[in-house]
C-alpha positions as CSV (number, residue, x, y, z in Angstrom):
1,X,0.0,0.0,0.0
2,X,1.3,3.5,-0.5
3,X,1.5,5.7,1.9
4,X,0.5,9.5,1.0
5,X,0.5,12.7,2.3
6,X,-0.3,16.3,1.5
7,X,2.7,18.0,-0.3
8,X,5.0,19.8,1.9
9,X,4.7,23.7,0.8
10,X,8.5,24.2,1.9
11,X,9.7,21.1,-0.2
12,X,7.5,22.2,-3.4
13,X,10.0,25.9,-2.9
14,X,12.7,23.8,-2.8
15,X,11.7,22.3,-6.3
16,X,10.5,25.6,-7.9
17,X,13.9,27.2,-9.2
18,X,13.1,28.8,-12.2
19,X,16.4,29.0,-14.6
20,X,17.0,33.4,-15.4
21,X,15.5,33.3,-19.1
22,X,18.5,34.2,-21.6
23,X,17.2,37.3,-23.6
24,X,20.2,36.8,-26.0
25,X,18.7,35.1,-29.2
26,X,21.8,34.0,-30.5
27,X,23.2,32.7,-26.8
28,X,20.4,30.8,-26.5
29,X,20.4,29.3,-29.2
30,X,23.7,28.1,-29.2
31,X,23.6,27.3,-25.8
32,X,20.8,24.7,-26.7
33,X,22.4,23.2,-29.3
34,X,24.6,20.2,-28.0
35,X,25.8,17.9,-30.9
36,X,27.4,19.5,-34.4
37,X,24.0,17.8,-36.0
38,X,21.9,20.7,-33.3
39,X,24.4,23.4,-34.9
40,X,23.9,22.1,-38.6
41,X,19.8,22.1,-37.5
42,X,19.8,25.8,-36.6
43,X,21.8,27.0,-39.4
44,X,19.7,25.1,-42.1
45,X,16.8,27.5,-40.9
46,X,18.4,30.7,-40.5
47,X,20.5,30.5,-44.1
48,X,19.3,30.5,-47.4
49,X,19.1,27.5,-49.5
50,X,21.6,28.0,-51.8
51,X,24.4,29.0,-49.6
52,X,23.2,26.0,-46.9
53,X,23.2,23.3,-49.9
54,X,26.6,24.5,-51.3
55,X,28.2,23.9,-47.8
56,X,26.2,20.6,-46.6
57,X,26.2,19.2,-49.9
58,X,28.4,17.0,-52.0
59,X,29.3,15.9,-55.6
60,X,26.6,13.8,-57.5
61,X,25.1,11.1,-55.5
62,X,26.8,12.4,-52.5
63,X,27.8,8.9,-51.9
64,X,31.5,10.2,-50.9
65,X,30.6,11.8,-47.9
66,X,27.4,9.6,-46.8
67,X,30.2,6.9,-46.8
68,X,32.7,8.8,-45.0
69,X,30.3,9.7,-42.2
70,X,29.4,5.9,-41.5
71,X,32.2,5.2,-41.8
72,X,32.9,7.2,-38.5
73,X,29.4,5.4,-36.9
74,X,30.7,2.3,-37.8
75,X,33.0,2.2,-34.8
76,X,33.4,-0.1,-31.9
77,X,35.9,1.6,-29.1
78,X,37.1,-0.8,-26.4
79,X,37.7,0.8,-23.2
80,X,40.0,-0.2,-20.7
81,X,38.8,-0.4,-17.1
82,X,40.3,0.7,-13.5
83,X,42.2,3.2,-15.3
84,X,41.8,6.8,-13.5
85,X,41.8,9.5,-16.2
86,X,40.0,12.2,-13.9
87,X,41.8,15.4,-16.2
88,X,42.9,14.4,-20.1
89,X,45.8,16.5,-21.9
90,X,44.1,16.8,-25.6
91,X,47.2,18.7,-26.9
92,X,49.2,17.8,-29.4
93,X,52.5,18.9,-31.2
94,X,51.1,18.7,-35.2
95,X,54.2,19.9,-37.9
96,X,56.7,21.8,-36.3
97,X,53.8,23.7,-33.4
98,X,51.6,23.3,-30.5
99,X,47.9,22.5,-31.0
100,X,45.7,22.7,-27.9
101,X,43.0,20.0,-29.6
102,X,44.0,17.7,-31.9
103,X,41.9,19.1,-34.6
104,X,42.3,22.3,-36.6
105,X,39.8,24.5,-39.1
106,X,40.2,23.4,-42.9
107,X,40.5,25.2,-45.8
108,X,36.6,26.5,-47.4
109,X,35.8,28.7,-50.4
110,X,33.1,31.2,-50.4
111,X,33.3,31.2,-46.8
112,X,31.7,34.6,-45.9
113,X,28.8,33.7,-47.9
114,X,27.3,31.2,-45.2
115,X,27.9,33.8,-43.1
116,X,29.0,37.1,-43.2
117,X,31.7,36.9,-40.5
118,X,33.8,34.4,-42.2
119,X,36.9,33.9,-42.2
120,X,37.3,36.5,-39.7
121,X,35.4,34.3,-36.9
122,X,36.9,31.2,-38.2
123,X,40.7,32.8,-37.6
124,X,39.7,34.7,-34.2
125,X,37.5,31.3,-32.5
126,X,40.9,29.3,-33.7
127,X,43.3,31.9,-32.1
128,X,40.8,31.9,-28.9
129,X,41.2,27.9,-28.7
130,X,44.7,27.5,-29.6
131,X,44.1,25.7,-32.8
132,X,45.3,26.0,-36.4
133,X,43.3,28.0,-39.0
134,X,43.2,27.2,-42.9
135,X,42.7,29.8,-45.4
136,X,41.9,29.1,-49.0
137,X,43.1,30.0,-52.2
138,X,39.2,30.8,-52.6
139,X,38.5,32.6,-49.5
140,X,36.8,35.4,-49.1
141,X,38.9,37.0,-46.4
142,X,42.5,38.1,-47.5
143,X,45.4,36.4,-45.9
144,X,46.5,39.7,-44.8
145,X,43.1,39.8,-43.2
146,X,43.3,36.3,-41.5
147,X,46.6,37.3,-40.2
148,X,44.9,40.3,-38.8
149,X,42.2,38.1,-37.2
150,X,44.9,35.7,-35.9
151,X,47.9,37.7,-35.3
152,X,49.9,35.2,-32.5
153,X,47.9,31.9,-33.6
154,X,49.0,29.0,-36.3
155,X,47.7,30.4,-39.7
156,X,47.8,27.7,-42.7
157,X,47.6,28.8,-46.0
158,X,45.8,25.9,-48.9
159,X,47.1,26.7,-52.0
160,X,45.2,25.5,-55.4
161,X,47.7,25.4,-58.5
162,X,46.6,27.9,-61.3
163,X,46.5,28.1,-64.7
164,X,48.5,30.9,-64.3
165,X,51.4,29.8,-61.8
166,X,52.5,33.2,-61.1
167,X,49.1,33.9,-59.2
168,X,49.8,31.1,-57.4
169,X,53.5,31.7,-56.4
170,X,52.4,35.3,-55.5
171,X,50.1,33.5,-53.2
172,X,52.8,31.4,-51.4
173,X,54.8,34.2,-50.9
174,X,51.9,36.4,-49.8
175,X,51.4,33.8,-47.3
176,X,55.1,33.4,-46.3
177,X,55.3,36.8,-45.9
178,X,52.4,36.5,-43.8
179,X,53.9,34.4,-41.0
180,X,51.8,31.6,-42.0
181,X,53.7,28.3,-40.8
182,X,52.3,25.5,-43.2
183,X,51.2,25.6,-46.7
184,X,48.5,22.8,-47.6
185,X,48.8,22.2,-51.3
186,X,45.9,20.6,-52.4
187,X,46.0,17.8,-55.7
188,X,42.5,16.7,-56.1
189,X,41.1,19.4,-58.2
190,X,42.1,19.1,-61.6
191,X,38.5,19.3,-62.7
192,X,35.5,20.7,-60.2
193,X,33.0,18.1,-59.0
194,X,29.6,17.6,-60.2
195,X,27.7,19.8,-57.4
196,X,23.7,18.5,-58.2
197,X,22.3,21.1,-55.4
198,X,24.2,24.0,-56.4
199,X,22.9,23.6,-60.4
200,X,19.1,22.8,-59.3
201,X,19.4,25.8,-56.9
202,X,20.6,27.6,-59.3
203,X,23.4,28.7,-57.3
204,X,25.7,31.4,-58.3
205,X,28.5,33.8,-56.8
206,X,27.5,36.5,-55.5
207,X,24.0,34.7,-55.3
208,X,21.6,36.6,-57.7
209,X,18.0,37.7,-56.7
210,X,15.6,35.6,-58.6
211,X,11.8,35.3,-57.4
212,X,12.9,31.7,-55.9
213,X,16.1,33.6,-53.5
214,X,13.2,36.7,-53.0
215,X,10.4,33.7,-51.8
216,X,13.2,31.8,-49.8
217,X,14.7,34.9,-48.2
218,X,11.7,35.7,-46.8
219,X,12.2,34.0,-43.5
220,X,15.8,34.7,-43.4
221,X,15.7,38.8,-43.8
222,X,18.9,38.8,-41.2
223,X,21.3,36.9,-43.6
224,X,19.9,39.2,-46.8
225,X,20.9,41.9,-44.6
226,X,24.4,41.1,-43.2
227,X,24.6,40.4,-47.2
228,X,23.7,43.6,-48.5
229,X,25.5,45.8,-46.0
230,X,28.7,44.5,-46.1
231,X,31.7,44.5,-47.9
232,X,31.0,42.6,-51.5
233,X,31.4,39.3,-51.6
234,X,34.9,38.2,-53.7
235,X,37.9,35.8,-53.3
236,X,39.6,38.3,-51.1
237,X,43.2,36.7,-51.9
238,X,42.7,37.1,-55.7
239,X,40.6,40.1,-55.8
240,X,43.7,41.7,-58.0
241,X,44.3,39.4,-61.0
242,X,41.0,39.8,-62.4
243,X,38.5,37.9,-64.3
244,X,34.9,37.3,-63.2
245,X,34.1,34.3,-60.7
246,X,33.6,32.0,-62.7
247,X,37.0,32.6,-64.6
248,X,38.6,32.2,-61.7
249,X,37.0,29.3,-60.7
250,X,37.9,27.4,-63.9
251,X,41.6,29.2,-63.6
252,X,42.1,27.4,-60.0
253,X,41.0,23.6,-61.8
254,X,43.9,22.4,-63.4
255,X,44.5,19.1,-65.1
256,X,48.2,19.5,-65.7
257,X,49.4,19.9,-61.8
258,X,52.7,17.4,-61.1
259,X,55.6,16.5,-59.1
260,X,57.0,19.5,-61.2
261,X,54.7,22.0,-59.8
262,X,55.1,20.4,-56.4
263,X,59.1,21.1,-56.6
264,X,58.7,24.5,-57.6
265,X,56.5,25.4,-54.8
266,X,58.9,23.7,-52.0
267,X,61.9,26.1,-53.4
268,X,59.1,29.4,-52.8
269,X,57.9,27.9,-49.4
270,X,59.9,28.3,-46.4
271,X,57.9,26.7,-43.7
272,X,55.7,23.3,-43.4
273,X,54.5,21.2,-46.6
274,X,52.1,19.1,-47.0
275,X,49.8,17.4,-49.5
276,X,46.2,17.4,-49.1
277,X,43.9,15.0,-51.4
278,X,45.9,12.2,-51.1
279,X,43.5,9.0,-51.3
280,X,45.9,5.8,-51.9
281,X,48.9,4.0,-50.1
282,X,51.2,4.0,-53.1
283,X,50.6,7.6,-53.1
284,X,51.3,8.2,-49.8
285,X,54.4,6.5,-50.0
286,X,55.5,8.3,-52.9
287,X,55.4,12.0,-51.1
288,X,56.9,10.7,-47.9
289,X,60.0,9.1,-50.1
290,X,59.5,12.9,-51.8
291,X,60.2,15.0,-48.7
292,X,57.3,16.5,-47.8
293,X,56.3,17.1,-44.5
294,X,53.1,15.5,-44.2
295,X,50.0,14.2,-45.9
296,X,46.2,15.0,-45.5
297,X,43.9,12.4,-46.5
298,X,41.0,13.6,-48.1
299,X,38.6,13.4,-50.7
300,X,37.5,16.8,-50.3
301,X,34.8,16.4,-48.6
302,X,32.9,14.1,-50.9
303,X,32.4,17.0,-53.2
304,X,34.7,16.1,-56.3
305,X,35.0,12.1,-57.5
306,X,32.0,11.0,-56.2
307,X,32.7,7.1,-55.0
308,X,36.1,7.5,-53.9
309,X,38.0,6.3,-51.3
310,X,36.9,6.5,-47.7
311,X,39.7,8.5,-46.0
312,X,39.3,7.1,-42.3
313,X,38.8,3.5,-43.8
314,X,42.1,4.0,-45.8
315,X,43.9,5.2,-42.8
316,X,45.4,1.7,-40.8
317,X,46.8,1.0,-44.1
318,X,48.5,4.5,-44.5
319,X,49.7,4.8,-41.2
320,X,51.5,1.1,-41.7
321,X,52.9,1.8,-45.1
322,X,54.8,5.2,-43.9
323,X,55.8,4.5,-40.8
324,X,55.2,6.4,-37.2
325,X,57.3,9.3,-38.4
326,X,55.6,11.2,-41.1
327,X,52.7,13.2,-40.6
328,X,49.3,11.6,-41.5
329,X,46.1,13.9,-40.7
330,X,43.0,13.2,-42.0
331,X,39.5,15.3,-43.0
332,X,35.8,14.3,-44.9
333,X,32.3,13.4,-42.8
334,X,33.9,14.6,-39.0
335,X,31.0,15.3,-37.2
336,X,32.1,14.3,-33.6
337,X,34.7,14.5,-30.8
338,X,34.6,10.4,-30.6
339,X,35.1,10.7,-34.4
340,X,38.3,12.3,-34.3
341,X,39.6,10.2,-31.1
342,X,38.9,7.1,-33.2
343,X,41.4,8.8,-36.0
344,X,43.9,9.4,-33.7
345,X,44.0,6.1,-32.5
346,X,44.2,4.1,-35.8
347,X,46.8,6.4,-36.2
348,X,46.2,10.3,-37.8
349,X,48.6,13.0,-36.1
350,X,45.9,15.3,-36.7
351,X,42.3,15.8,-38.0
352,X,40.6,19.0,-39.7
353,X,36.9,19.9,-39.5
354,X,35.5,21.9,-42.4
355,X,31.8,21.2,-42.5
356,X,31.2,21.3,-38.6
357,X,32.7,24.3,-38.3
358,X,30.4,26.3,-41.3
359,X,27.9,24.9,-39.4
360,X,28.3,26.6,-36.3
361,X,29.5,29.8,-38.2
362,X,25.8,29.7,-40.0
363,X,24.4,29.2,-36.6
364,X,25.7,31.8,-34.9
365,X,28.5,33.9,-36.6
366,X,32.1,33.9,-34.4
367,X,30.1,32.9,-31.0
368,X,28.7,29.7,-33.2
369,X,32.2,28.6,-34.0
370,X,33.3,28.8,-30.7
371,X,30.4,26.5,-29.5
372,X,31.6,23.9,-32.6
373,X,35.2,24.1,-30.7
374,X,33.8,23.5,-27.4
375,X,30.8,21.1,-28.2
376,X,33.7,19.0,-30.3
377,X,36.3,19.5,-27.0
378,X,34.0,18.0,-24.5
379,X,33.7,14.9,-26.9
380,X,36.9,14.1,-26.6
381,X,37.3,14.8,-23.5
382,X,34.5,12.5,-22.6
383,X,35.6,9.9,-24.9
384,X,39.1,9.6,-24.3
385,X,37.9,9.9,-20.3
386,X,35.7,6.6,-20.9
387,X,38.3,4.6,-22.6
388,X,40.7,5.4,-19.5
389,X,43.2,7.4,-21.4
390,X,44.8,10.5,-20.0
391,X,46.6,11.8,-23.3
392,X,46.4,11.3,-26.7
393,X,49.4,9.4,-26.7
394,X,48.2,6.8,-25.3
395,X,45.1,6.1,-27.9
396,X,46.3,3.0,-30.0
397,X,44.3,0.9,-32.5
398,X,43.6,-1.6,-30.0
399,X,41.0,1.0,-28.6
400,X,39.1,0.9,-31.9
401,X,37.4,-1.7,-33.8
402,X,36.2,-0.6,-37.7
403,X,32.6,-2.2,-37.9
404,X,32.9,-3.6,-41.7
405,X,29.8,-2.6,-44.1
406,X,31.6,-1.9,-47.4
407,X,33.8,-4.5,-48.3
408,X,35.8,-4.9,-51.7
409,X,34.7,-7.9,-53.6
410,X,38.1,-9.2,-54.1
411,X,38.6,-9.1,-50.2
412,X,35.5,-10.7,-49.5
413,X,36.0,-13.6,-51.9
414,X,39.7,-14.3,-50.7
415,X,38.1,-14.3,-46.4
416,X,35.1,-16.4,-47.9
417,X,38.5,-19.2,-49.0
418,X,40.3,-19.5,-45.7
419,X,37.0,-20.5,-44.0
């Protein structure tokens, strides 16, 4: 039988603590938004079409990045037990620097069209949380204006090949010149992807006012604004050579890029090296025999050859073929802190987050990529905590099992024999 009684007036006080409502739209926002998927929710509401589907979206099927994101769910972590790891050290030394996390921002075009902070947030939340920044060739911030942004921080400059070499050894020096440590210089480009959304949005640079953007922008009068009243939008970096967007678009594709190009670059580059778009062993072997400093593999973010290789899967097999001492990072379909833990233990010195971080910059402008930093720093935190490791030096593939969903047929037929 339960026994019942009148409710104690004192006790119901106790219970009735109201929370101070936040008045700060944006704050409360963010501060109610606790996964990167919460940040990509709000900034799919608050941004137009167009510029949304141009940074969540991929090449053709968008099987690339669909892939590379399971890829990432598709993992078992083995934790060890009786193993005290009440505070975790998440820094990391990553080509030649410190790192506070072991992730840093990656290179995005267009950048101040999700928002119209851009680059300028991205640089400044990096600085803030002692992490490396990437600039792009196609930014829309100049890297004198990133430097700016980020004056004592890492800055990175990616650096597409042009037609016209000069603009890009102008770039590289620019960047030098710049104090910019690393230079990321990207090979998977020689043609653009097929981007689906962007041609059935009929998406354009600087995006064009049709009756569809009018209908659309309805809801979203705040980004049309921050648009309209602020500095045009332009690749900042090549603002000077001249040429319409779409000129210099097809001018940053080029089929012709080698070893040859590579070599010239190193002789103009003083710092850091490395190659990013790298999506085989033999490859990877090749530039570490080559004397670069390091490797990022990458497809881009799913959004050039649709179908290729899954970076994280191709990872182990890197990581074996060129040894502990070369620099292996990794990027494409990070979405969360356990995902980049899981990296690091099957071996990446580093990871970069593009997507996640446009998220949170669509969300909520510079405070919005802070919150990506910090929602992604409690993640690892929390994961490396739970697997009873107190550093990242002691994550090992042991840790991680790769749950196997895509298999090659040749693989599977030769494991079907020795049973």
């Amino acid at each position: 039988m339960v026994q019942r009684q009148f409710p104690n007036p004192v006790e119901l006080l106790e219970l009735m603590k109201f929370k101070k409502p936040e008045l700060d739209g944006r704050k409360r926002r963010l501060e109610g938004a606790l996964t990167i998927d919460d940040l990509r929710l709000i900034a799919k509401r608050r941004t137009p079409k167009a510029a949304f589907d141009y940074t969540d979206g991929a090449a053709e099927g968008e099987l690339s990045l669909t892939r590379a994101r399971q890829a990432f769910q598709d993992v078992e972590f083995h934790p060890g037990i009786l193993r005290p790891a009440p505070t975790v050290d998440t820094s990391v030394e990553i080509l030649g620097g410190p790192s506070a996390l072991p992730f840093g921002i990656a290179p995005t075009g267009f950048t101040r069209l999700m928002q119209t902070e851009g680059e300028t947030a991205g640089a400044g939340a990096a600085a803030a949380a002692g992490i490396p920044f990437t600039l792009s060739t196609l930014g829309t911030t100049s890297i004198e204006g990133v430097k700016a942004a980020n004056p004592h921080g890492r800055n990175w400059f990616q650096l597409y090949v042009m037609r016209d070499r000069e603009i890009s050894y102008e770039l590289t020096r620019r960047a030098a010149a710049s104090g910019f440590d690393t230079l990321q210089f990207t090979v998977d480009t020689p043609v653009a992807g097929a981007r689906l959304r962007d041609k059935r949005n009929g998406f354009s640079i600087p995006p064009q006012l049709t009756l569809g953007t009018i209908i659309n922008a309805i809801p979203r009068p705040w980004w049309w604004y921050d648009f309209l009243t602020t500095p045009k939008l332009e690749f900042a970096s090549l603002s000077t050579t001249g040429g319409t967007v779409g000129e210099l678009l097809d001018a940053a594709m080029d089929p012709t890029i080698s070893y040859d190009d590579l070599a010239v670059i190193r002789d103009i580059w003083p710092g850091k090296i490395v190659i990013k778009g790298v999506q085989n062993v033999e490859d990877s072997v090749r530039l570490r025999d080559a004397g670069v400093d390091g490797i990022v593999l990458s497809n881009h973010g799913g959004r050039q050859l649709d179908r290729a290789p899954i970076p994280f899967h191709l990872l182990p097999e890197v990581r074996k073929a060129v040894g502990d001492d070369f620099t292996v990072m990794i990027d494409t379909g990070i979405m969360n802190g356990a995902d980049i833990v899981a990296a690091v233990a099957l071996g990446a010195d580093f990871t970069l987050i593009g997507r996640a971080y446009l998220y949170g910059l669509m969300a909520g402008g510079r405070q919005g990529v802070d919150r990506t930093i910090a929602i992604l720093r409690t993640e690892i935190e929390r994961t490396m905590r739970l697997l009873g490791v107190a550093s990242l030096a002691e994550l090992e593939p042991a840790h991680v099992t790769q749950l196997t969903r895509l298999v090659p047929v040749a693989r599977a037929a030769a494991e079907a024999r020795v049973r």
